[in-house]
N, CA, C and O of each residue as an XYZ file, in Angstrom:
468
protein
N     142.252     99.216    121.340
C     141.293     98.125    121.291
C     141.466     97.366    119.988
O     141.670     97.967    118.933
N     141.368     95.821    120.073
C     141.349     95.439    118.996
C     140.681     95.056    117.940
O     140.259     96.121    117.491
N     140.244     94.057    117.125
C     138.817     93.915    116.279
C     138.166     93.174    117.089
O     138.794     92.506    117.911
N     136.806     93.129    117.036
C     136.133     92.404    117.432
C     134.876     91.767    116.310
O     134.077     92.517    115.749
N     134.887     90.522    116.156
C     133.977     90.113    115.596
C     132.289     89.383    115.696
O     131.919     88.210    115.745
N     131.818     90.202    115.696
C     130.372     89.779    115.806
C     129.734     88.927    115.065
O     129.635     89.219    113.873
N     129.127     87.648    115.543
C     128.280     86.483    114.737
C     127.931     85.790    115.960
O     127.777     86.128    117.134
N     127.837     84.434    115.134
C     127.154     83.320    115.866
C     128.502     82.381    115.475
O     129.196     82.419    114.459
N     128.612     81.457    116.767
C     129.357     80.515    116.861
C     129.127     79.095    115.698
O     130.105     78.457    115.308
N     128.125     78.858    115.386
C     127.490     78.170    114.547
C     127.300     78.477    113.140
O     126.509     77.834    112.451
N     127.873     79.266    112.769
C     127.731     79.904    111.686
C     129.349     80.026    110.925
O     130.436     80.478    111.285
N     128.786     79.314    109.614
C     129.972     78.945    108.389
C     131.019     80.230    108.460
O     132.211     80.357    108.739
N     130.040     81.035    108.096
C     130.954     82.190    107.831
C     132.101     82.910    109.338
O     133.292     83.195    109.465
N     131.280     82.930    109.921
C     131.889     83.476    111.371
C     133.179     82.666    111.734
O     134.271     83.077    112.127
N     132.611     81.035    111.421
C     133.752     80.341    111.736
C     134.926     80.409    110.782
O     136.012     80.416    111.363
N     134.970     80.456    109.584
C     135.751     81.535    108.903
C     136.878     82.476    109.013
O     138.076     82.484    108.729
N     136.123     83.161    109.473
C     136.242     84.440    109.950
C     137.455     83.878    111.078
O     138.634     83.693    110.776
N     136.991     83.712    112.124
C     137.773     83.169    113.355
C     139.055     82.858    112.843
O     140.052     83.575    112.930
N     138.961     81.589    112.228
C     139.960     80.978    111.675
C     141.353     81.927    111.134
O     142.535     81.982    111.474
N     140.433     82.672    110.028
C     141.585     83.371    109.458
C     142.131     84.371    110.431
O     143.303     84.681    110.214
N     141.528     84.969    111.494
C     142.194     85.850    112.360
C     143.635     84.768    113.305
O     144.813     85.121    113.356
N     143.046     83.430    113.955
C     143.517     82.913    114.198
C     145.136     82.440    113.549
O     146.226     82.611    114.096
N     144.852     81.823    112.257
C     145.843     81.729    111.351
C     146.779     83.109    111.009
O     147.963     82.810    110.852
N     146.535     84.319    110.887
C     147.064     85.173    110.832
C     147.839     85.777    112.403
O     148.485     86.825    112.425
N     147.728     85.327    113.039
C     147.781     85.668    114.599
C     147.413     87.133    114.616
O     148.251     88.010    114.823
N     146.142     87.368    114.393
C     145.248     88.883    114.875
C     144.666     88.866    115.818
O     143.749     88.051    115.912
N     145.038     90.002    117.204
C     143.919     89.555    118.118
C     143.038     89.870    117.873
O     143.180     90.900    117.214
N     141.654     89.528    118.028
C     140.449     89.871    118.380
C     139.379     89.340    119.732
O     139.804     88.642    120.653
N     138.192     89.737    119.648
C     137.283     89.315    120.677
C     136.006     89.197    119.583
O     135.736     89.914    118.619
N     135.090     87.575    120.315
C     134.679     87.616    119.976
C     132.961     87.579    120.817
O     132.610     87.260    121.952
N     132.243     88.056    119.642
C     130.807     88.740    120.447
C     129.967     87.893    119.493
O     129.678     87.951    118.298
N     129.633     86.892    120.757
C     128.117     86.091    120.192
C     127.028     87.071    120.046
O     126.884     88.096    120.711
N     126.348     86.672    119.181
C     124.879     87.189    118.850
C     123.981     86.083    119.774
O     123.242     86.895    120.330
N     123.802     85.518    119.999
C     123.266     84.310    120.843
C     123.137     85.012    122.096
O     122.065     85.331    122.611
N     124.874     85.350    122.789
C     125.064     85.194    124.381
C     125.141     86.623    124.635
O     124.859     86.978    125.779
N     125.392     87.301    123.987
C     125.434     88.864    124.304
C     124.767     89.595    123.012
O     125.604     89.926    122.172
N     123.413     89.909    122.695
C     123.355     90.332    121.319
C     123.478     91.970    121.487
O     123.363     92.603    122.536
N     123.732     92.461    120.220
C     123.999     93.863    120.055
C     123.029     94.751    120.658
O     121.832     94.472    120.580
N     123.406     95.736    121.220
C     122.046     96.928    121.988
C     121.622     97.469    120.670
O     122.252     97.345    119.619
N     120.459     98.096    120.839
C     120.238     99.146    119.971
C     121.099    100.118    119.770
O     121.447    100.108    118.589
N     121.624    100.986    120.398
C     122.511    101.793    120.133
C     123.742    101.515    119.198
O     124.191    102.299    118.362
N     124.246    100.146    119.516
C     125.399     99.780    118.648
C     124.565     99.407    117.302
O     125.294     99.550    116.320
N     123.709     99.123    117.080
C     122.642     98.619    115.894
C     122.430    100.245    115.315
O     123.056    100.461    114.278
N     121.841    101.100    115.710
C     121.821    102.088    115.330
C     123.158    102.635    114.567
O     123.265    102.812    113.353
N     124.048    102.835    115.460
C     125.513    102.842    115.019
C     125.950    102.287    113.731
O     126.387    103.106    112.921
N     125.908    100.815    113.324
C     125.880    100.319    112.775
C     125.558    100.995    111.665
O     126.401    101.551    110.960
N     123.969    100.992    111.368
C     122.689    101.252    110.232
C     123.389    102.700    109.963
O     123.428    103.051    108.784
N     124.023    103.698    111.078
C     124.434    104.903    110.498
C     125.474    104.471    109.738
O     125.305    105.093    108.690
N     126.642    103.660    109.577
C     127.747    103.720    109.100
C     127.313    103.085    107.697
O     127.830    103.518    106.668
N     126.479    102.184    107.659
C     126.262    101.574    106.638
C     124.969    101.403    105.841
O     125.017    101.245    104.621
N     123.650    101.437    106.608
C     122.109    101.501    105.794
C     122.343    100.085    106.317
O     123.224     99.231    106.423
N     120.433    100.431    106.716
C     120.021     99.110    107.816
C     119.864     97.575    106.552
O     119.989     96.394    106.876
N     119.642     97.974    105.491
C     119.679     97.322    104.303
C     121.026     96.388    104.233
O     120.947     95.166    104.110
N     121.921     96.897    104.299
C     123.185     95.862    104.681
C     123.477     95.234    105.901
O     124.430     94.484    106.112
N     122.500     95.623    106.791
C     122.469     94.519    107.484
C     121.457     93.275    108.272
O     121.779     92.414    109.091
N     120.517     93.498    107.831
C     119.303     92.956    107.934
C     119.579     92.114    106.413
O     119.651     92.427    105.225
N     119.695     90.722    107.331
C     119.697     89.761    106.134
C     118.128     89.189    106.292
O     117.567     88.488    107.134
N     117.704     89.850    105.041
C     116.502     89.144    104.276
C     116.413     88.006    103.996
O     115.400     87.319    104.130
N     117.624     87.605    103.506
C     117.394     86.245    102.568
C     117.550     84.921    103.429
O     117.162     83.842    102.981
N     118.189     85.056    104.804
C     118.348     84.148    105.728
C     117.431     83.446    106.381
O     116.451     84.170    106.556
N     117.292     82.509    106.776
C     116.357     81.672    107.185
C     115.722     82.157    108.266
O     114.495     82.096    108.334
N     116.530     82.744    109.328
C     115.619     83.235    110.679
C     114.802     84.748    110.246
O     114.030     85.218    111.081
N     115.012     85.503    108.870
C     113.996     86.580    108.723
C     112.863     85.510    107.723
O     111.697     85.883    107.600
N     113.335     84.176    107.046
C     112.185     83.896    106.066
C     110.988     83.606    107.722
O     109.788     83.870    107.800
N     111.908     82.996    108.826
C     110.709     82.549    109.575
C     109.994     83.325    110.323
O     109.287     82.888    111.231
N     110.105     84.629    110.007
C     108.873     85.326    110.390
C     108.131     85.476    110.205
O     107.887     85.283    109.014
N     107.061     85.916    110.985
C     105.803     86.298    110.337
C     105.676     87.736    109.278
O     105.963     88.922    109.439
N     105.036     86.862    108.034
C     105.030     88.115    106.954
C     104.508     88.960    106.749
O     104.623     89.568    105.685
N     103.517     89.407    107.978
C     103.551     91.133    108.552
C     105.193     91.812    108.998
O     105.583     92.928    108.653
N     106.001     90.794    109.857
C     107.257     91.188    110.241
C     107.797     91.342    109.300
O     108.321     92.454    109.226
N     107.957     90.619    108.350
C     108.856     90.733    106.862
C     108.688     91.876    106.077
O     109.601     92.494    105.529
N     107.250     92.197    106.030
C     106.874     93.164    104.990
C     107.086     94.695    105.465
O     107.278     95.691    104.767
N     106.985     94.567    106.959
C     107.435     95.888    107.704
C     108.664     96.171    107.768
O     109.028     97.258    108.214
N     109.405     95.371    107.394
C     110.934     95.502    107.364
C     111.252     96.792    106.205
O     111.758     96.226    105.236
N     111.169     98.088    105.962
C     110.982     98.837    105.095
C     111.487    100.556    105.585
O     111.459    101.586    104.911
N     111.935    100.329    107.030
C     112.699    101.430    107.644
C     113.766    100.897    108.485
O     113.965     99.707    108.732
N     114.637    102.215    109.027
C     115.895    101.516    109.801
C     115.010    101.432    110.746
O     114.651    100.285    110.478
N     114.196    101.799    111.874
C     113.272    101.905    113.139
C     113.257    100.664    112.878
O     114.138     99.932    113.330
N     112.079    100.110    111.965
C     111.595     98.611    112.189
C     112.805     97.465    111.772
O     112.730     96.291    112.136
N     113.862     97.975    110.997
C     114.881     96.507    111.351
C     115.563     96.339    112.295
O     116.071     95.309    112.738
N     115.604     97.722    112.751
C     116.416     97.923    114.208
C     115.306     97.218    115.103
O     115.820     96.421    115.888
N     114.550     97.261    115.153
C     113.123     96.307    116.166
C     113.494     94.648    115.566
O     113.482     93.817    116.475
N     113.742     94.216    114.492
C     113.507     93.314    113.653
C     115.139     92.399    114.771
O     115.273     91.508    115.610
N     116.069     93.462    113.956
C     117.208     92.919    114.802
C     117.335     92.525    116.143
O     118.015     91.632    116.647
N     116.499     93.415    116.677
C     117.236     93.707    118.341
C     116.279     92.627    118.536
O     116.574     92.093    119.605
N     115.034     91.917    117.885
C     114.397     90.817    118.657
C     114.889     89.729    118.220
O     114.722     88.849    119.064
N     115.554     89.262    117.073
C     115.972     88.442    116.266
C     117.067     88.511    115.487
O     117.096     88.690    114.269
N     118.528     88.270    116.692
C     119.787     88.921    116.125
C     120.242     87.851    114.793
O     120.894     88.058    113.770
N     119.549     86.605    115.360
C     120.286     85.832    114.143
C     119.809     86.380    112.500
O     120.245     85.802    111.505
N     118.671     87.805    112.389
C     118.942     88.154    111.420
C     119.702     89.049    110.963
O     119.498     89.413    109.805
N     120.864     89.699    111.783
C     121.802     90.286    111.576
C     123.144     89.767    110.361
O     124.090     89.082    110.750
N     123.079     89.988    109.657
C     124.586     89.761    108.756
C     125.600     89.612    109.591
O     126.053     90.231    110.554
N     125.953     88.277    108.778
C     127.284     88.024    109.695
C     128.496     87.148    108.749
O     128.360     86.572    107.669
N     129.735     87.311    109.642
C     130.228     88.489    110.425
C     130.612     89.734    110.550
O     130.678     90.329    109.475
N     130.907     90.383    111.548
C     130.710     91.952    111.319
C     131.957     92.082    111.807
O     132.254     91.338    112.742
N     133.043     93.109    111.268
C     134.314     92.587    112.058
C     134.332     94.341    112.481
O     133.951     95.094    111.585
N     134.678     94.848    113.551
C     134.522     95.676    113.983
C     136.114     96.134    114.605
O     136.870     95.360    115.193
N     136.474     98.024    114.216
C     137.392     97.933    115.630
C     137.647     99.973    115.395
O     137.736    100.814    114.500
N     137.662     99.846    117.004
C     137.360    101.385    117.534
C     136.205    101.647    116.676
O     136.370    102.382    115.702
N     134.674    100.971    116.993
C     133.440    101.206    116.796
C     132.945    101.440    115.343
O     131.777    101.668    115.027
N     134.123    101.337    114.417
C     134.107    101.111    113.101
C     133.973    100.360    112.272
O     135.075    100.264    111.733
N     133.148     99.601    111.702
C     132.932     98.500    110.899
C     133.679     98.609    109.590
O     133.499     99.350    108.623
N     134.646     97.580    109.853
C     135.754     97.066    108.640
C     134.913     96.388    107.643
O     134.752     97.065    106.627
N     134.439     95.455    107.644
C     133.263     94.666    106.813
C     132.870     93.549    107.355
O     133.436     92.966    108.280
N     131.616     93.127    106.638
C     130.639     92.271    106.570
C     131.146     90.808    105.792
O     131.888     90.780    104.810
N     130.592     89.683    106.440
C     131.148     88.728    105.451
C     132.210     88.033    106.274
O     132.523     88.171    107.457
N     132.657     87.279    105.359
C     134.113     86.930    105.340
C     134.655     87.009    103.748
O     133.950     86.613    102.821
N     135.740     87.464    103.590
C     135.867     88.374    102.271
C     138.131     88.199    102.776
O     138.809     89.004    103.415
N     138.454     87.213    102.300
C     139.987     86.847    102.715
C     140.885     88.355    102.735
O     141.476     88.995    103.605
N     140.583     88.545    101.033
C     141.105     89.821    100.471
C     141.039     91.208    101.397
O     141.961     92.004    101.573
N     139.759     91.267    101.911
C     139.414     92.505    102.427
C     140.168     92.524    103.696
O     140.752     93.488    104.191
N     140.044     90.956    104.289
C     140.588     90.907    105.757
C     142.139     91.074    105.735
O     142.783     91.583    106.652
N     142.666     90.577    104.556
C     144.186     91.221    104.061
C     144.788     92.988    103.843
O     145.894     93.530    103.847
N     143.614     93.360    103.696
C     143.700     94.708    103.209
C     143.748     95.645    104.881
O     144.464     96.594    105.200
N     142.613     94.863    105.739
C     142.702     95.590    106.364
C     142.198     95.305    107.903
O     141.314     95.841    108.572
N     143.052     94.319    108.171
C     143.438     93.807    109.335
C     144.595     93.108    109.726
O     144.794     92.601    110.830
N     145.714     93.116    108.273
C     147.107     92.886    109.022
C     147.822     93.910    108.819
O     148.954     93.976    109.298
């Protein structure tokens, strides 16, 4: 299987992301957050490999527009995993993924050099 990258089509970074796989000729697949968002289980998955903290973007506009009971509960993996799974666009992105392993977060040229060609 190959990488697959998780984001939003609309999104700076993701498009990025794309690009440089593209330019490098890497295959991948890619997984809207929009049209297919992540299950819990793969979210869980996730939060195990890494702490729900890296991926629950705080600072992004779709967690500022919550309501700040939602915000302030954000304080376990349970509730970002709830946070996420209702509101993927607050997921960090992109997530470049392969054989269920998260390579990294971001778009990061270097890293994607290191370890995806």
């Amino acid at each position: 299987m190959g990488y697959i990258i998780y984001g939003l089509t609309n999104c700076n970074t993701t498009k990025a992301a794309i690009n440089w796989f593209k330019k490098n000729h890497v295959s991948y697949k890619l997984n809207n957050y929009k049209t297919d968002p992540p299950t819990k289980e793969k979210l869980e998955n996730w939060c195990n490999q890494l702490g729900w903290e890296k991926l629950l973007n705080k600072r992004g506009t779709a967690f500022q527009r919550l309501h700040p009971a939602i915000q302030q509960g954000a304080t376990t993996q349970r509730n970002a995993i709830e946070i996420m799974e209702l509101r993927p666009s607050t997921i960090k992105r992109p997530i470049i993924e392969k054989d269920n392993k998260i390579i990294t977060i971001g778009f990061n040229e270097i890293l994607y050099n290191v370890h995806c060609l």
